[in-house]
C-alpha positions as CSV (number, residue, x, y, z in Angstrom):
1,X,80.6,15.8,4.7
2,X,77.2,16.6,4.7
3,X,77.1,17.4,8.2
4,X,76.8,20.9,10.3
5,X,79.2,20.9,13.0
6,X,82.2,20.3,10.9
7,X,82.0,22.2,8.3
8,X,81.0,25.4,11.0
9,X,83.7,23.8,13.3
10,X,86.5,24.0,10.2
11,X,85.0,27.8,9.2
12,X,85.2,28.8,13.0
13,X,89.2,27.7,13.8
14,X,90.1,29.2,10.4
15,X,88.4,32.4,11.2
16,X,90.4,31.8,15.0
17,X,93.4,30.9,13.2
18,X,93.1,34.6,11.2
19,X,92.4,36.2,14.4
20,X,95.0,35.1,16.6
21,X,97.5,36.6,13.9
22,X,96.1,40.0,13.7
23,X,96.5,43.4,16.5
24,X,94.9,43.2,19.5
25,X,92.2,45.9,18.5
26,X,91.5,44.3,15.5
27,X,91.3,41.4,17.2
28,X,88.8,41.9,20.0
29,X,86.2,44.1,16.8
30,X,86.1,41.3,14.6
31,X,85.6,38.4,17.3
32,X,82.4,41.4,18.1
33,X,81.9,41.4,14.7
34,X,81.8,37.5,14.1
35,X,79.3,37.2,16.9
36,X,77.0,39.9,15.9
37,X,77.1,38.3,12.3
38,X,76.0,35.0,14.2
39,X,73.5,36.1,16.2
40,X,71.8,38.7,13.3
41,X,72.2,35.8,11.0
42,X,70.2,33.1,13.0
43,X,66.8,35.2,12.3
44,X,67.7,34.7,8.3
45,X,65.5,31.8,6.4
46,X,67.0,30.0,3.8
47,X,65.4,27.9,1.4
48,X,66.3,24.2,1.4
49,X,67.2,23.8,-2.5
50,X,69.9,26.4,-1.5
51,X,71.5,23.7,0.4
52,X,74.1,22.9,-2.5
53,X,75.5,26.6,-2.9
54,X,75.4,27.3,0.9
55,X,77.9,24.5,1.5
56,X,80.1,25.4,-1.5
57,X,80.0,29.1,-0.2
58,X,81.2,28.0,3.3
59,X,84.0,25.9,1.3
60,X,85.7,28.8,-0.6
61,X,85.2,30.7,2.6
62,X,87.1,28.1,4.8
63,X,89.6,28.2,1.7
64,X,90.1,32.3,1.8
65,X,90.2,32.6,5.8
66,X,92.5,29.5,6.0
67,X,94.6,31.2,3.5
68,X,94.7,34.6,4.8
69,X,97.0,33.2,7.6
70,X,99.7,32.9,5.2
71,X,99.5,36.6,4.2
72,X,98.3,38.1,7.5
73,X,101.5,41.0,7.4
74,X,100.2,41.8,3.8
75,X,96.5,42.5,5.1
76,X,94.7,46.1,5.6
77,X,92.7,46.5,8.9
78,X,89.2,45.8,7.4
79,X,90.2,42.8,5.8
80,X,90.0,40.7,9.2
81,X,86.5,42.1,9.8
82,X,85.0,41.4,6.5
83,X,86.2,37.9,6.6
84,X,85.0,37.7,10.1
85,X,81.6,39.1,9.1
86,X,81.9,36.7,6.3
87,X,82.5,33.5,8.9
88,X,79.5,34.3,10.9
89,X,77.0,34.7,7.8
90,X,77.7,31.8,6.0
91,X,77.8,30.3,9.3
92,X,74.5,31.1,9.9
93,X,73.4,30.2,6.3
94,X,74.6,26.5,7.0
95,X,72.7,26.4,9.7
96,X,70.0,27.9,8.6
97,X,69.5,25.7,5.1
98,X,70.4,22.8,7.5
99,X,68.0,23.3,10.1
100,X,70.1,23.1,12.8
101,X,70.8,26.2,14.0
102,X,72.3,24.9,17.3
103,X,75.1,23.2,15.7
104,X,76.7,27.1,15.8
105,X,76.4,27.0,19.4
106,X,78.6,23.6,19.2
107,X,81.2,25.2,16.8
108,X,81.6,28.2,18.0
109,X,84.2,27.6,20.8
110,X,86.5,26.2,17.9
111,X,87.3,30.4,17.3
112,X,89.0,30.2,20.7
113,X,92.1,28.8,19.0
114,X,92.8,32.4,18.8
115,X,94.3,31.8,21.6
116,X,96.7,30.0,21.5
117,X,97.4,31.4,17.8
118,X,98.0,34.7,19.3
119,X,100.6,33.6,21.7
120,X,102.2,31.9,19.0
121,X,101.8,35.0,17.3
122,X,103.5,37.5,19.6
123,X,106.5,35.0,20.1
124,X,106.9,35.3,16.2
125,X,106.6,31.5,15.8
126,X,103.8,31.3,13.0
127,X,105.0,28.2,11.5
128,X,102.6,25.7,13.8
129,X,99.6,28.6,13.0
130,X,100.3,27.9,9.4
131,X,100.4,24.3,9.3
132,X,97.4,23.9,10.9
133,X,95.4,26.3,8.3
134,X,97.2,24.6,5.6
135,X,95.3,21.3,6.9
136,X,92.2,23.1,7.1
137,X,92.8,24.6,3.7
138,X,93.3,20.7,2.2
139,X,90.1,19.3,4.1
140,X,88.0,22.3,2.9
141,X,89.0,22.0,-0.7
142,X,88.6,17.9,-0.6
143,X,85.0,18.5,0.7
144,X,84.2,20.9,-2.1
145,X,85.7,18.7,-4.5
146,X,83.7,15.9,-3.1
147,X,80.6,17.9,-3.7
148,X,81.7,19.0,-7.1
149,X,81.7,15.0,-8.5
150,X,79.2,13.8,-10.5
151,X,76.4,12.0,-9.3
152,X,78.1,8.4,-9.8
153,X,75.4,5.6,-7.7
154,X,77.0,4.8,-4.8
155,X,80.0,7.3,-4.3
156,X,78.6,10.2,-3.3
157,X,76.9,9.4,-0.4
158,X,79.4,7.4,0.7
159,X,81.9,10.1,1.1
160,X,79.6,12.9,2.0
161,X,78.1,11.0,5.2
């Protein structure tokens, strides 16, 4: 999965998973906050043998966003925007160490499952919100697994393309 779009596209619906499950107000700052965090990010350079840590990084964060949808009633108010803030800079830093910083442009309507998440949300019917970053939660951690095997000839690439 060596590719930009869907790891960005997985980071972006788990961040719009998280957001259609928190208030309103929190809501509407850390969607602001996930753009800014975009947009401040795409002037970042990052160098190319960073590439390995970059992905693992937007990996765990996929993993942590995915996840906070399972404890959303358990979260402070400032957890949303620092994972949101988180989203949009390792966002950025895939794109960056990819050089391909449009592939964020093509990603970034995956956060408008927020939508729908947040009328899910305020019916009190989660359970369709949580399967859904479950999956996301089991695709994220069998790319970083992926990346973590050893250098066998002929597997990795394979499985990463």
């Amino acid at each position: 999965m060596r590719g930009v779009v869907l790891p960005l596209a997985l980071l972006f619906s788990a961040t719009g998973l998280m957001l259609g499950c928190v208030p309103r107000a929190v809501r509407a700052s850390s969607t602001l906050l996930l753009l800014a965090t975009v947009a401040a990010g795409s002037f970042v350079e990052i160098p190319r043998p960073a590439l390995e840590g970059v992905y693992l990084g937007c990996w765990i964060s996929v993993v942590v966003i995915a996840a906070s949808v399972h404890f959303v009633s358990r979260l402070d108010a400032w957890a949303p925007l620092l994972l949101s803030a988180n989203a949009g800079a390792i966002a950025s830093g895939v794109a960056a160490v990819s050089d391909a910083r449009i592939a964020v442009l093509r990603a970034l309507p995956c956060v408008l499952l927020l939508l729908p998440a947040s009328h899910l949300a305020a019916r009190n019917a989660l359970i369709p919100v949580k399967i859904v970053s479950s999956w996301i939660i089991a695709i994220a951690l069998l790319a970083a697994t992926l990346q973590l095997q050893p250098v066998t000839p002929g597997y990795l690439p394979d499985h990463l393309e």
